[in-house]
C-alpha positions as CSV (number, residue, x, y, z in Angstrom):
1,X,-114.6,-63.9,-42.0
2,X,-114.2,-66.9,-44.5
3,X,-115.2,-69.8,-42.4
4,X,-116.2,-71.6,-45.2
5,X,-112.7,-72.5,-46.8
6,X,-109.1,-73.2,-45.3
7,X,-106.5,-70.5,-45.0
8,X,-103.1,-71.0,-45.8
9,X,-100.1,-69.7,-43.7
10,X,-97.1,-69.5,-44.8
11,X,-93.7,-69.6,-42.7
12,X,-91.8,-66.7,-44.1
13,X,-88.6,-66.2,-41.4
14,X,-87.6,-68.2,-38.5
15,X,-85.2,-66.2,-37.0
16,X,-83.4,-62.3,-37.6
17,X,-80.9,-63.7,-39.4
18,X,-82.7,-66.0,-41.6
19,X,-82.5,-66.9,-45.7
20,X,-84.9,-64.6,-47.9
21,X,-84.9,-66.5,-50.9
22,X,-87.4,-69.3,-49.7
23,X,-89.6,-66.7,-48.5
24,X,-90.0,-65.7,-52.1
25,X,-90.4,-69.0,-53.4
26,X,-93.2,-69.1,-51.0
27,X,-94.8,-65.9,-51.6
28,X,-94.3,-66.8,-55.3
29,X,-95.1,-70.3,-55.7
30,X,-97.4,-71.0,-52.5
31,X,-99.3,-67.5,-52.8
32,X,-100.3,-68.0,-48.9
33,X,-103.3,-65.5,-47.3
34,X,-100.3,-64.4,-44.8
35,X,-97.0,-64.4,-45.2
36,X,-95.6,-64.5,-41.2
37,X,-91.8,-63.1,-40.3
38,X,-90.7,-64.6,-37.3
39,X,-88.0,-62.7,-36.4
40,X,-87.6,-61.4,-32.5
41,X,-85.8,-64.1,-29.9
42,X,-85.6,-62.4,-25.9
43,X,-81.9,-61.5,-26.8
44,X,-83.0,-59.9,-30.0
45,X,-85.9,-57.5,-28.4
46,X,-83.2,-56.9,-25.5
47,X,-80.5,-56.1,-28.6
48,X,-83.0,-53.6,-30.3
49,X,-83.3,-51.4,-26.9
50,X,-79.8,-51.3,-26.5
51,X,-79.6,-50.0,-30.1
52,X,-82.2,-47.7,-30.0
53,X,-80.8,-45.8,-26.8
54,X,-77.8,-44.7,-29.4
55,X,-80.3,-44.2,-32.3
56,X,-83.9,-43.4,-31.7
57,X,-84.7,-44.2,-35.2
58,X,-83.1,-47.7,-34.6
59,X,-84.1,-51.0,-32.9
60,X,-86.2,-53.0,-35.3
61,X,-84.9,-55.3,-37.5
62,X,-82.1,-54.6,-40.0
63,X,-83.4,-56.9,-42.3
64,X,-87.0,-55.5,-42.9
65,X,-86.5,-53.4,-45.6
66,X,-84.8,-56.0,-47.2
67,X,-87.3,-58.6,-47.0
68,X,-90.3,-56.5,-47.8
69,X,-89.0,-55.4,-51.1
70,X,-88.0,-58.9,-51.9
71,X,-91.8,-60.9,-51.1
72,X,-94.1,-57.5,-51.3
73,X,-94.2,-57.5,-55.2
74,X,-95.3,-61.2,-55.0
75,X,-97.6,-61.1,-52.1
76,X,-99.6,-58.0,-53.6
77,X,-99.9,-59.6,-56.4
78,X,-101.6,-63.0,-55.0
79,X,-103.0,-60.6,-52.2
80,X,-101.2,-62.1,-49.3
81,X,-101.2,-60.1,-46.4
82,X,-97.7,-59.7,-44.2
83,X,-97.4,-60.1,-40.5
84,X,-93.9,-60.3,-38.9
85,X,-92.6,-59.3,-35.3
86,X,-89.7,-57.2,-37.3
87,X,-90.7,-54.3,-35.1
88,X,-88.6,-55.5,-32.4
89,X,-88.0,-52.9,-29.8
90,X,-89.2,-50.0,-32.2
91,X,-92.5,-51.0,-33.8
92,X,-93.8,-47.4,-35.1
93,X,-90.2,-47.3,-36.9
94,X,-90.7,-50.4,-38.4
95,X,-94.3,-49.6,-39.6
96,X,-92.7,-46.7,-41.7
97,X,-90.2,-48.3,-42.9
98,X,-93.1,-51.1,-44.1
99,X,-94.7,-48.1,-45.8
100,X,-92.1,-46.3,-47.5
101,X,-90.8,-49.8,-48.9
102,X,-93.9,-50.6,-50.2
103,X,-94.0,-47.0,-51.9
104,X,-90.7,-47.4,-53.3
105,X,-92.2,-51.0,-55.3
106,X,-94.9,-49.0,-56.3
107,X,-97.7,-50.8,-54.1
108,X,-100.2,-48.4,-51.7
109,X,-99.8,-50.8,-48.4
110,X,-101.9,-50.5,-45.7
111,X,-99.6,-50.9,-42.8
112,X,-100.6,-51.7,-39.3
113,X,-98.7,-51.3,-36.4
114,X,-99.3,-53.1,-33.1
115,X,-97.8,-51.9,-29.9
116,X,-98.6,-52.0,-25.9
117,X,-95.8,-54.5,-25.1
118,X,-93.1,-51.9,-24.2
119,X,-94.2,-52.3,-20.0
120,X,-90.5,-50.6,-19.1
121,X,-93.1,-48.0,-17.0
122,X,-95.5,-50.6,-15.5
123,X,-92.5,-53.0,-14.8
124,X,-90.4,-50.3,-12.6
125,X,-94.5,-49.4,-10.6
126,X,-95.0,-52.9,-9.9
127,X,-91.6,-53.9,-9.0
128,X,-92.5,-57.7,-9.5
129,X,-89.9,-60.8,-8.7
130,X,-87.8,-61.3,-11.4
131,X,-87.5,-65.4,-11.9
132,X,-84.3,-66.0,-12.3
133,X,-82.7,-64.1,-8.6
134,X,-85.9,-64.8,-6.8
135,X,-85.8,-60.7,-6.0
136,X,-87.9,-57.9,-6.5
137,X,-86.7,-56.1,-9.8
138,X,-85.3,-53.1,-7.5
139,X,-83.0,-55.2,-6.1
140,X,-81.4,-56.0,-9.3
141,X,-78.2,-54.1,-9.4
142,X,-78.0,-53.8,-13.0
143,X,-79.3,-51.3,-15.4
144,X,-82.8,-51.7,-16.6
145,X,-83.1,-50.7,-20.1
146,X,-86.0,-52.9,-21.4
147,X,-89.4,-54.8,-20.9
148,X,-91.3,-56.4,-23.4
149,X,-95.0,-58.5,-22.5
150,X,-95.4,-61.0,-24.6
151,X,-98.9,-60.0,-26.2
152,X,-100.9,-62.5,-28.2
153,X,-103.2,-63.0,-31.4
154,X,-105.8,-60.8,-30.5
155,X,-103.6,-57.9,-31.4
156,X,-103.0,-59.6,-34.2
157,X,-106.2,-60.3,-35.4
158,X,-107.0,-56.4,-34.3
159,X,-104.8,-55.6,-36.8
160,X,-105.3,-57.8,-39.5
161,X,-109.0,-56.9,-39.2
162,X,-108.0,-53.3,-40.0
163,X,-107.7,-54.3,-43.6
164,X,-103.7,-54.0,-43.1
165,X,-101.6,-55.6,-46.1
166,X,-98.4,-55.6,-43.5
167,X,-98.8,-56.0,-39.6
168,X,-95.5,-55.1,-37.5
169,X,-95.3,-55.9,-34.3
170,X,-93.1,-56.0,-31.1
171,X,-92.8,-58.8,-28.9
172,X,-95.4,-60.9,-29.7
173,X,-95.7,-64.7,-28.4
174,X,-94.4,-66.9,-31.7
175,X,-97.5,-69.0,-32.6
176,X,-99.8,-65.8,-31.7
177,X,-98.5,-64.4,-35.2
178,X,-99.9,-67.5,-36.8
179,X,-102.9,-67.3,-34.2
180,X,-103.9,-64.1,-35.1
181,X,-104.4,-64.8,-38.6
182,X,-107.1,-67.7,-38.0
183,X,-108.8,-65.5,-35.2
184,X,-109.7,-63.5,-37.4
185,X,-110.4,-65.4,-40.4
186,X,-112.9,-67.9,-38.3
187,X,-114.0,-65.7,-35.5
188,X,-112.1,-67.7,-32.7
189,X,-113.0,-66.6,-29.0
190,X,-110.8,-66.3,-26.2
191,X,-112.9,-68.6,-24.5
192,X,-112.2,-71.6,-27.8
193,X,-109.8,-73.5,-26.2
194,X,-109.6,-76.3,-28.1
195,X,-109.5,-74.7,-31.6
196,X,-107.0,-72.0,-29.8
197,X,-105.0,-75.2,-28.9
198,X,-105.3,-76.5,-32.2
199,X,-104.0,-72.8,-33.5
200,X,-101.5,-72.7,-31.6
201,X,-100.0,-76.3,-32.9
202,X,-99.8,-74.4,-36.1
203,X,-98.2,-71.9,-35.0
204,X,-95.5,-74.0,-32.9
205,X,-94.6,-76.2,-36.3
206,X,-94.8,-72.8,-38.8
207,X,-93.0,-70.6,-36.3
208,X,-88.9,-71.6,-36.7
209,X,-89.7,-71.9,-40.7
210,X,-86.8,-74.1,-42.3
211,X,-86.7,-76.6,-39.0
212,X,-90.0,-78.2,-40.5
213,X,-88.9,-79.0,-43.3
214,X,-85.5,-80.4,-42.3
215,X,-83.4,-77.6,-41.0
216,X,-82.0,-78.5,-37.6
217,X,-82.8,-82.0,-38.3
218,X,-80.5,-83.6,-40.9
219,X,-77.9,-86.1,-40.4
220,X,-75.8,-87.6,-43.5
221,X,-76.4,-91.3,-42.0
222,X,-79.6,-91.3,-40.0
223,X,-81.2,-88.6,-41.4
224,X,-80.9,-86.9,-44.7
225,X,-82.5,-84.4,-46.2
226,X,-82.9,-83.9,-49.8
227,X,-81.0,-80.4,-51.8
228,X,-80.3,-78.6,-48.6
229,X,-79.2,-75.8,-49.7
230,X,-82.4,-74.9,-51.1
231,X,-84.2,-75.8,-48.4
232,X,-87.8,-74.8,-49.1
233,X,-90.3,-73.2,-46.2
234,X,-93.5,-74.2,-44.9
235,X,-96.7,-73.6,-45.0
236,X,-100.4,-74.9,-43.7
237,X,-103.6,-75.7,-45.0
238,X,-105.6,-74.3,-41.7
239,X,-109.7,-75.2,-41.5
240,X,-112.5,-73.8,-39.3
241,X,-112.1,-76.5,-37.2
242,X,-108.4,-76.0,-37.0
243,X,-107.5,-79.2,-39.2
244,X,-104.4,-78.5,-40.7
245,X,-102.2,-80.0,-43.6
246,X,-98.5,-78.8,-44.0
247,X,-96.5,-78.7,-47.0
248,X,-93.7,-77.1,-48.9
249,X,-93.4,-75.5,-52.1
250,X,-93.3,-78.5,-54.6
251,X,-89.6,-78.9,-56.2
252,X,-87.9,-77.1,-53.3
253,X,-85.2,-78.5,-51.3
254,X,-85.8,-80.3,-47.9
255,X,-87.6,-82.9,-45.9
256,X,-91.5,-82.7,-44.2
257,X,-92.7,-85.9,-42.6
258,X,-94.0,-87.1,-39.7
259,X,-90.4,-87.0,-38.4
260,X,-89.5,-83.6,-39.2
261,X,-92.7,-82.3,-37.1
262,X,-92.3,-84.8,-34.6
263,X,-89.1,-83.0,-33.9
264,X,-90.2,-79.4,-34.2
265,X,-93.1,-80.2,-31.9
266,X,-91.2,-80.6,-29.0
267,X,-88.8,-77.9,-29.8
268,X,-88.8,-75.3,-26.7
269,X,-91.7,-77.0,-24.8
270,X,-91.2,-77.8,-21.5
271,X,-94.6,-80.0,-20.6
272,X,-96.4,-81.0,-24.0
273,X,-99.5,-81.4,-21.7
274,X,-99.1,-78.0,-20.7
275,X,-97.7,-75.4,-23.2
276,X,-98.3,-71.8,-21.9
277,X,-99.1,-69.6,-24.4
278,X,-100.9,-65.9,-23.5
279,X,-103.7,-67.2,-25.7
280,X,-104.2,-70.7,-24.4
281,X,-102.6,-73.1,-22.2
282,X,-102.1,-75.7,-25.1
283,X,-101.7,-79.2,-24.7
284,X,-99.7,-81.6,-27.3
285,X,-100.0,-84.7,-25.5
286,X,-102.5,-86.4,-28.1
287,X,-100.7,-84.3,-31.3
288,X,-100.3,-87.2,-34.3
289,X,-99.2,-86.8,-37.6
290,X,-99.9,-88.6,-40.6
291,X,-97.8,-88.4,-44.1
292,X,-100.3,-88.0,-47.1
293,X,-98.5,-87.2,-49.9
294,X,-95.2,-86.2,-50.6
295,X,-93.8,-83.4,-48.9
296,X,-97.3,-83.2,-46.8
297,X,-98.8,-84.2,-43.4
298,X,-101.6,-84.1,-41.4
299,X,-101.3,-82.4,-37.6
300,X,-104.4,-83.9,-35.7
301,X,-105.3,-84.1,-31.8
302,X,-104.2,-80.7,-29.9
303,X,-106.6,-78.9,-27.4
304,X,-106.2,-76.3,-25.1
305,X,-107.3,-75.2,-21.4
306,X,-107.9,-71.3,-20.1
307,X,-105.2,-68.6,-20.9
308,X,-103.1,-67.5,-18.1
309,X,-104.3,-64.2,-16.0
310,X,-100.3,-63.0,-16.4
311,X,-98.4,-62.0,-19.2
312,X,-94.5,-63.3,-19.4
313,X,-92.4,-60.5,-20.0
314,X,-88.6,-60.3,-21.0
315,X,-85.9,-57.7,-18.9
316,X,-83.1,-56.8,-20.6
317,X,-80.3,-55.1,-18.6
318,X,-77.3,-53.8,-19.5
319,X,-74.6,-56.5,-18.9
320,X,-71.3,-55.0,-18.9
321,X,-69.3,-55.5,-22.3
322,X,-67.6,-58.8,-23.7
323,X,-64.1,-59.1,-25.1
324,X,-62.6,-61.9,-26.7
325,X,-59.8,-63.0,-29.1
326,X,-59.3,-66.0,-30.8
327,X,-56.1,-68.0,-32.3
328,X,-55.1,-71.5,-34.3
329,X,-52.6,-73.9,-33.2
330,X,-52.0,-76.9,-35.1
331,X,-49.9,-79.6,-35.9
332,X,-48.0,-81.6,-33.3
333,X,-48.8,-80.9,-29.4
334,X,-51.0,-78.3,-30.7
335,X,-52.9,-78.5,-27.9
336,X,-50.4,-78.1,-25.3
337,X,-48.9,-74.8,-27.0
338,X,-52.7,-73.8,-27.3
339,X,-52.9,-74.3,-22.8
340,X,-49.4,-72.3,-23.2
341,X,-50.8,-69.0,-24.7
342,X,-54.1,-69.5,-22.8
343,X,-51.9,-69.2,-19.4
344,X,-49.8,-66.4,-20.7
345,X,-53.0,-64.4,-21.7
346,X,-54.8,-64.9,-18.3
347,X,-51.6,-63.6,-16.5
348,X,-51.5,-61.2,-18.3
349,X,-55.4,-59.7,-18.0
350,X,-55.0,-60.3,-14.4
351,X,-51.5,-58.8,-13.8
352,X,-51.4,-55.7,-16.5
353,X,-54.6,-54.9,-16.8
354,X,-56.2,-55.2,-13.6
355,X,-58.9,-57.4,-14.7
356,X,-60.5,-60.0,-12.0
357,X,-59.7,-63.6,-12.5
358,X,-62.8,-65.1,-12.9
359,X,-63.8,-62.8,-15.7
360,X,-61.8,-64.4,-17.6
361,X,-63.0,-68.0,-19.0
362,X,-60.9,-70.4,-21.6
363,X,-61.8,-72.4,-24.7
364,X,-60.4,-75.1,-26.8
365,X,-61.7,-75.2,-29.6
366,X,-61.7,-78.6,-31.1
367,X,-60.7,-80.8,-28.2
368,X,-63.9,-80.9,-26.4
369,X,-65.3,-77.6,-25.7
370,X,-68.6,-78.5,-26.5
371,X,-68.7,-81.0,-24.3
372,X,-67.6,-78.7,-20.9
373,X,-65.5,-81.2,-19.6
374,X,-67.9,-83.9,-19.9
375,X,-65.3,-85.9,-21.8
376,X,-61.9,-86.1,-22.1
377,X,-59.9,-83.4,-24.3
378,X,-59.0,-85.2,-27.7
379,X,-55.5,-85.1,-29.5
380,X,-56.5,-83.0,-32.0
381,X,-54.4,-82.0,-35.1
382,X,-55.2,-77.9,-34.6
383,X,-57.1,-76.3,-32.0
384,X,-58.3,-72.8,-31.8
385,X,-57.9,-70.8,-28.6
386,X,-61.0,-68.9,-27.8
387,X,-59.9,-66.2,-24.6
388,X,-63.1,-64.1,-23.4
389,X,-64.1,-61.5,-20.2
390,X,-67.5,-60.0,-19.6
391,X,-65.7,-57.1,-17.9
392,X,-67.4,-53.2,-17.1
393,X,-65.9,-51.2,-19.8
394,X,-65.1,-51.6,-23.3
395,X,-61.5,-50.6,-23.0
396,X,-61.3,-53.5,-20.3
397,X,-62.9,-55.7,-23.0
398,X,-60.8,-54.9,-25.7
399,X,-57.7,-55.9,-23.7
400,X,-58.2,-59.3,-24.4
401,X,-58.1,-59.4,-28.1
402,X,-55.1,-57.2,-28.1
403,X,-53.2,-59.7,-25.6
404,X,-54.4,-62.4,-27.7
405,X,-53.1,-61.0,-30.5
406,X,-49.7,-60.3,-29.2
407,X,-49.2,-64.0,-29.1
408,X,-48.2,-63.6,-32.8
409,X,-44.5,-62.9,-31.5
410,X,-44.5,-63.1,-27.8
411,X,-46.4,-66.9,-27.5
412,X,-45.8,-70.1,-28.4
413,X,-45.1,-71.5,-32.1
414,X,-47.1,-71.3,-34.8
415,X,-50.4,-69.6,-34.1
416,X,-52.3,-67.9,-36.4
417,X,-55.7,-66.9,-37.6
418,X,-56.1,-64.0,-35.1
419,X,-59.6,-62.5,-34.4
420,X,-61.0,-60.2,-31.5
421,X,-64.2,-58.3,-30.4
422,X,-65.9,-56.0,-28.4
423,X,-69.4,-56.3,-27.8
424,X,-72.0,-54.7,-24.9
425,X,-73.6,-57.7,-23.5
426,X,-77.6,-57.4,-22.8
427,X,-78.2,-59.7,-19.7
428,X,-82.2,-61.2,-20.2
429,X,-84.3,-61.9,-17.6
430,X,-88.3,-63.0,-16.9
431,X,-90.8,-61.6,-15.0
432,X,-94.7,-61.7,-15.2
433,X,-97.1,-58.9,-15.2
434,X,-101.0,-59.0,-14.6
435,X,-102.7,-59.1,-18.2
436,X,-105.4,-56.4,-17.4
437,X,-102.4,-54.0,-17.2
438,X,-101.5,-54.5,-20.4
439,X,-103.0,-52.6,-23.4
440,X,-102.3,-53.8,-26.8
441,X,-102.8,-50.6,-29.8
442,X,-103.3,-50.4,-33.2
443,X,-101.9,-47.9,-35.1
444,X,-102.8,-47.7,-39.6
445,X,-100.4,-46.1,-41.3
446,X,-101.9,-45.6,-44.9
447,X,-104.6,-43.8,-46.8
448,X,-105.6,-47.2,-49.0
449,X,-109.3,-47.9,-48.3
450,X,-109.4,-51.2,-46.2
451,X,-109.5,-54.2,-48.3
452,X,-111.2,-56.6,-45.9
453,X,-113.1,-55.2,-43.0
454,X,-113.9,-56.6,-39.3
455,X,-115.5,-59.9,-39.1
């Protein structure tokens, strides 16, 4: 434990999909304690399952190994420690692809690996009502292939306090991968609501990475954002007392101000009085910010109340399978000859290949169909058709790409730009589960001698 100076996070991921390159400009430049991969949404952990029922050796994320070798040179170096939420829906996989990475850079890593979230089991004894039917999970008619608590920073600290240079997890809450971190580091209880509050602000701005510092955010007019496509991540000067300054990597590309958190503060919360969190009911209503330097600001006034007795947990189901095909019209009355093929398409589905009407649904892309009728359908000079079932089979699915694609001589004039896709759709869904039920582990993978030992 280090009470006696700040630690410094650093925002490493936002997202599965997200740039590496800031990440190492981070780990390079910034030299954080920890280094955090945000990378699981409900759709993603749901997506890793599905995966992993084909390939046992599959379901974390693709982009691990990839990562790790690209910020692991740097962070042992300025010994940063790693904590990401890469391990998905296959945590212990994850961990050894963490160590054999770091073996292949030449660095003995002490992994740790957290796990307990996977309640599929405890889920199917329980039976609890699932929020969004109102039901008992058994009367759910689909295929339960997943359920994933969310756990949070005590696990994370657990882990960190095993002397661990990279901690995977599954589904862990966002902030709780920040959390974790200054649990440890300051010997946080679960009973410090305020200072979890104030953690968990952290966390919230860190956690989505780029959308600090101006991702998400920018506007040409009303709000622009400096060298974009460099856009550099955050990080966050983090006391005892859970005062925090946030800044970027000086030189990088993007925007952090008082506007830019403002923004990200509110992102996903539903009651800024009342942010559940399984650490700390947090409350935001008092957050202010202050700009003190370029490219820096000052996060002041959260606080917290007592954790909630359940945990939130995410179903995933097996959804059936999604087909859909896509062609350009343009030029005069494109969009009338676009309503043309949609109509010959539909009939089609319905008449030769038995699929039920309201599978199908209907896009125009480019004359409104954002808006979902909200607004009038422009006169645009090319729209793109956008045909798509969620239908019980793949072979039902990938009927509509072929019939889209037979438009090229049997539709109207001029389309082109054909594209179609098959994909099996995981349906989420939320229950809770009682918190005593729920068993958080530590696994080290690793020989290394801990570096740092318990607090």
């Amino acid at each position: 434990m280090t009470a006696a100076r700040t630690v410094r996070l650093g925002a490493g991921a936002g997202f599965a999909g997200d740039r590496i390159d800031p990440a190492v400009e981070l780990a390079r430049e910034a030299r954080p304690d920890y280094l955090v991969f945000e990378c699981l949404g409900e759709r993603t952990v749901a997506a890793g399952h599905a995966r992993r029922l084909t390939d046992p050796d599959a379901g974390f994320d693709p982009l691990l190994a990839a990562r790790l070798r690209a910020v692991l040179p740097h962070c042992h170096a300025a010994g940063t420690t790693v904590v990401t939420n890469s391990g998905a829906a296959n945590p212990e996989a994850a961990g050894d692809c963490a160590s054999r990475v770091a073996g292949e850079s030449g660095i003995d890593a002490r992994v740790a690996v957290v796990t307990g979230d996977d309640v599929l089991d405890l889920v199917r004894t329980l039976d609890p009502v699932v929020w969004e039917t109102g039901t008992p999970l058994s009367e759910v008619g689909e295929e339960l292939i997943s359920a994933n608590a969310y756990l949070g920073a005590e696990a994370v600290a657990d882990a960190v306090a095993s002397g661990a240079d990279v901690v995977v997890t599954g589904r862990v809450a966002d902030p709780a991968l920040y959390l974790g971190p200054l649990r440890y580091e300051f010997g946080w209880g679960a009973g410090d609501h305020e200072l979890l509050g104030k953690g968990t602000l952290v966390g919230h701005l860190l956690e989505c990475a780029g959308q600090l510092t101006g991702g998400y955010f920018a506007d040409p007019i009303t709000k622009p954002v400096p060298n974009p496509a460099r856009l550099g991540f955050p990080f966050a000067d983090v006391g005892a007392d859970g005062a925090a300054v946030f800044g970027k990597p000086d030189g990088s590309g993007g925007r952090l101000d008082r506007r830019t958190c403002g923004e990200q503060l509110l992102y996903e919360v539903d009651d800024p009085a009342a942010y559940v969190t399984p650490d700390v009911v947090a409350d935001f209503s008092g957050v202010t910010f202050a700009d003190t330097g370029p490219d820096r600001v000052t996060a002041r006034g959260a606080t917290g109340g007592p954790r909630p007795d359940g945990l939130k947990v995410t179903l995933g189901f097996r959804g059936g399978w999604l087909g859909e095909g896509q062609l350009t019209y343009a030029g005069p009355r494109c969009l009338d000859r676009a309503r043309l093929a949609a109509d010959i398409v539909c009939e089609r589905l319905v008449a030769v290949h038995s699929l039920p009407e309201d599978a199908v649904e209907v896009e125009y892309i480019g004359a409104g169909a954002a808006l979902r009728g909200l607004a009038p359908a422009a006169d645009p000079a090319e729209v793109r058709l956008r045909v798509s079932a969620r239908v019980p089979s793949a072979a039902a699915a990938d009927a509509v790409g072929w019939e889209v694609e037979s438009l090229y001589t049997n539709g109207p004039a001029g389309g082109g730009g054909a594209r179609s896709s098959v994909t099996e759709v995981v349906a989420v869904r939320s229950c809770v589960v009682p918190r005593a039920q729920v068993r958080p582990r530590v696994t080290v993978i690793g020989s290394r001698p801990a570096r740092r030992g318990a607090p």
